[in-house]
C-alpha positions in Angstrom: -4.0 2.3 -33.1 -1.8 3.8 -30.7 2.0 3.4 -30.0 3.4 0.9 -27.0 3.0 2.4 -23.7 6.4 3.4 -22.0 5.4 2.0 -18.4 8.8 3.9 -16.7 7.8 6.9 -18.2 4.9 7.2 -17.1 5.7 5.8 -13.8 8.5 8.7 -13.2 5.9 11.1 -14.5 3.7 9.8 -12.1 5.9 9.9 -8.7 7.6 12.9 -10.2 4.2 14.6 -9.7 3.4 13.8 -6.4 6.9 14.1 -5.0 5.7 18.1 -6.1 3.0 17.6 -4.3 4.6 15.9 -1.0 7.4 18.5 -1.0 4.9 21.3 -1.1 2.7 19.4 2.0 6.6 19.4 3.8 7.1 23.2 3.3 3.2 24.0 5.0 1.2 24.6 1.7 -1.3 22.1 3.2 -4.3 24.7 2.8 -3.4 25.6 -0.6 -2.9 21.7 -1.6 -6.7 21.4 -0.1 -8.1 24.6 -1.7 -6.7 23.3 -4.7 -7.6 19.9 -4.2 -11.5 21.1 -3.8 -11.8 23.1 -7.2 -10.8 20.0 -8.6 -13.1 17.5 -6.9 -15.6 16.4 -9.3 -17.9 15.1 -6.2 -18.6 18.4 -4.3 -22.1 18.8 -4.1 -22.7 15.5 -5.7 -25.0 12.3 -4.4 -22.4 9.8 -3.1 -22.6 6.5 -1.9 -19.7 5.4 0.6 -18.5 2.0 2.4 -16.5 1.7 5.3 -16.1 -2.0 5.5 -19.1 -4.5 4.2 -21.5 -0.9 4.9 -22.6 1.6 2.2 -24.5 4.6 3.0 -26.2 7.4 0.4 -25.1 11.0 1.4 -24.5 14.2 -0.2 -21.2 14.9 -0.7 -20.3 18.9 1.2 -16.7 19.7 1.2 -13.0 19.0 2.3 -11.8 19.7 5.8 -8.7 21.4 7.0 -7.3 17.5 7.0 -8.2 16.7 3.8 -11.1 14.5 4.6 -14.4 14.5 2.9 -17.1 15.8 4.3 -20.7 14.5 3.8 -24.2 14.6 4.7 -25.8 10.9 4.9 -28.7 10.3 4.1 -30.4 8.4 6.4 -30.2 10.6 9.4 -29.1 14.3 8.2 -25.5 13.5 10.2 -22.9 15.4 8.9 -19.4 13.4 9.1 -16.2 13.8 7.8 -15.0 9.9 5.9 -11.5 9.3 6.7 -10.8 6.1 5.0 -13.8 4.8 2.5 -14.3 4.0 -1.2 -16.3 6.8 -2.2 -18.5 6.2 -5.6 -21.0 8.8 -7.4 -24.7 8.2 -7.4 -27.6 7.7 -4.9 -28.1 4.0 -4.1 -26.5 2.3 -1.6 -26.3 -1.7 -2.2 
């Protein structure tokens, strides 16, 4: 088994990391947080199924926008729309 977890470690580690990232959004690296932000998104390209609220839709997940937000293709209609604020899961079936 492993060791006892040092919560405040990790915790510093954690806000230590994105205070790097916040100061570099600060300074105007905002494209290069989202460029690198996109290599790293494992759902690019991937079937997605989102909720806003008590809703879930199937789409296709595209790409990032210049804010950050995903983009995506549902399913249901072809609409292409960028999500805001949702809970974004891979797969294909809404429920």
């Amino acid at each position: 088994g492993g060791g006892e977890l040092d919560r405040a470690a990790v915790l510093r580690a954690l806000l230590s990391g994105l205070e790097g990232v916040y100061l570099r959004y600060r300074s105007g690296e905002r494209a290069t947080l989202i460029a690198d932000w996109r290599r790293a998104a494992p759902m690019l390209g991937q079937r997605v199924v989102y909720r806003t609220g008590a809703a879930a839709e199937a789409a296709t997940a595209l790409d990032l926008d210049g804010s950050g937000r995903l983009i995506v293709r549902r399913d249901r209609d072809g609409a292409v729309l960028p999500l805001s604020a949702a809970d974004v899961t891979l797969g294909s079936a809404a429920s």
